[in-house]
C-alpha positions as CSV (number, residue, x, y, z in Angstrom):
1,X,125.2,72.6,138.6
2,X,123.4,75.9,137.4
3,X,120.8,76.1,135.1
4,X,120.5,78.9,132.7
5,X,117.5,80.2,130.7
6,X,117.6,82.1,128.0
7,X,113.9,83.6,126.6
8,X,113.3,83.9,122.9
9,X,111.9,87.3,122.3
10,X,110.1,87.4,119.1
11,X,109.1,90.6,116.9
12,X,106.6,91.1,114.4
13,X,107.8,92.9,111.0
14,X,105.6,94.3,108.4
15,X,106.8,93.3,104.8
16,X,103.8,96.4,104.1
17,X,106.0,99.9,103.7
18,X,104.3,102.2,106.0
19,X,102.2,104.9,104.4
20,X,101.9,108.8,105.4
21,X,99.3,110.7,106.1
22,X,98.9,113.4,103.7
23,X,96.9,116.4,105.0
24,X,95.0,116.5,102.2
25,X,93.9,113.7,99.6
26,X,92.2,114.3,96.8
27,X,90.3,111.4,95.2
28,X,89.0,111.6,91.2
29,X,86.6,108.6,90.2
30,X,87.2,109.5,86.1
31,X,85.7,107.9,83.0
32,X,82.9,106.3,85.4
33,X,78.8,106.2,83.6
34,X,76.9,108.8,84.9
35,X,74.9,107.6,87.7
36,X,78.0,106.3,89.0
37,X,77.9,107.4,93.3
38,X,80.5,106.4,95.9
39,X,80.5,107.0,99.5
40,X,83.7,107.4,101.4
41,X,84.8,105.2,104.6
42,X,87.3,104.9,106.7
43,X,87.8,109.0,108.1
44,X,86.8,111.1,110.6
45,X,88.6,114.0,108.6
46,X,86.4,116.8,106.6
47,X,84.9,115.5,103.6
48,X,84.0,117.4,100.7
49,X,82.1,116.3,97.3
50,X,81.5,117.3,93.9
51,X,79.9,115.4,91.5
52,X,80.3,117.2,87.5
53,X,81.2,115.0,84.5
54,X,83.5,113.1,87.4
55,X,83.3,112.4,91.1
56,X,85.5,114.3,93.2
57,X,86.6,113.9,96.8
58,X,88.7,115.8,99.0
59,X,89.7,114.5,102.5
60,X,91.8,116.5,105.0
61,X,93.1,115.2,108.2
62,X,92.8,111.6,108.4
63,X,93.7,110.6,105.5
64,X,95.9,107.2,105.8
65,X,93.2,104.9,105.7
66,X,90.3,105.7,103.3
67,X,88.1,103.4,101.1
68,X,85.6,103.7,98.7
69,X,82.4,101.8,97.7
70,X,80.9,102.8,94.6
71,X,78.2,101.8,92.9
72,X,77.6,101.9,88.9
73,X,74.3,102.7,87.1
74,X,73.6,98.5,86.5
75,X,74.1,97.9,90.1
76,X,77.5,96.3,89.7
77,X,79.9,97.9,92.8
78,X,83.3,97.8,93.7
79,X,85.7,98.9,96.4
80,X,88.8,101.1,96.3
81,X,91.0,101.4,99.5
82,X,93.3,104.7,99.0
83,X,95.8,104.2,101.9
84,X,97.9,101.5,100.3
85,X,98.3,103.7,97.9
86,X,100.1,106.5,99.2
87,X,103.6,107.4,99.1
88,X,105.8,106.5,101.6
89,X,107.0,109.8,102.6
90,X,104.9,112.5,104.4
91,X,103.5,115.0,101.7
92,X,101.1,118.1,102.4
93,X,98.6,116.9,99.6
94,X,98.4,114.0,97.7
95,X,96.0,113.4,94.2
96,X,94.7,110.1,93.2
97,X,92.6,109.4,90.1
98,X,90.8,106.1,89.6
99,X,89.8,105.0,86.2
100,X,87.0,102.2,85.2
101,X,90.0,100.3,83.4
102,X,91.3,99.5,86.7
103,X,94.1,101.5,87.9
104,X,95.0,105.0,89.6
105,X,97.4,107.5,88.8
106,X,98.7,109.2,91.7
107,X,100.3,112.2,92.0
108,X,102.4,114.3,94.6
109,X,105.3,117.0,94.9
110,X,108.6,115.7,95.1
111,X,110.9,118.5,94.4
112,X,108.7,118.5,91.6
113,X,105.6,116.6,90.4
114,X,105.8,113.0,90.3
115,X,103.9,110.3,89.5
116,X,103.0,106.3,89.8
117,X,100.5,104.3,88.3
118,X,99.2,101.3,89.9
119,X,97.0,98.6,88.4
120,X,94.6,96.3,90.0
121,X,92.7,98.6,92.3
122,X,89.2,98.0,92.0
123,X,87.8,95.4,94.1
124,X,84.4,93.9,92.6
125,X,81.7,92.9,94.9
């Protein structure tokens, strides 16, 4: 009598959709207290900052996997990770603004502008 064996191969599926990369993100902290500074994680891409009435990043190259900690004039801090975020498709630039209340509004070009809000983003330390 012959004995055969049959292996169970097993694979590994992400319920998470996978991002892109834009080539350039653009990151607005709005409606923050002045004093308010954040420091950007997570890239080895060029980083730029301006700081005015709001707090302005741009990233470009290496964009799928940014976070934020910032930290508010009474020392209370929080953390904003940007690549769940993103849309699914690839996209030369993609816009995100974060407000205090606790979501982002991000923004790409679809065949024209489009948009999606998404609540829950801050992550208090």
């Amino acid at each position: 009598m012959r004995s055969i064996t049959f292996g169970i191969v097993a694979f590994a599926v992400s319920t998470t959709p996978a991002h892109a990369e834009p080539a350039q993100l653009e990151v607005d902290f709005g409606s923050f207290p002045s004093g308010t500074s954040c420091q950007v994680h997570g890239t080895q891409g060029k980083v730029s900052l301006r700081v005015g009435r709001e707090i302005e990043f741009k990233v470009r190259g290496d964009t799928s996997n940014v976070s934020f900690t910032c930290t508010q004039p009474d020392g209370r801090v929080f953390k904003v990770r940007t690549g769940s975020l993103l849309p699914p498709d690839s996209f030369r630039k993609v816009a995100v603004q974060i407000n205090q209340d606790n979501h982002a509004h991000i923004f790409w070009d679809q065949g024209g502008l489009r948009r999606k809000t998404i609540p829950g983003i801050l992550q208090w330390q």
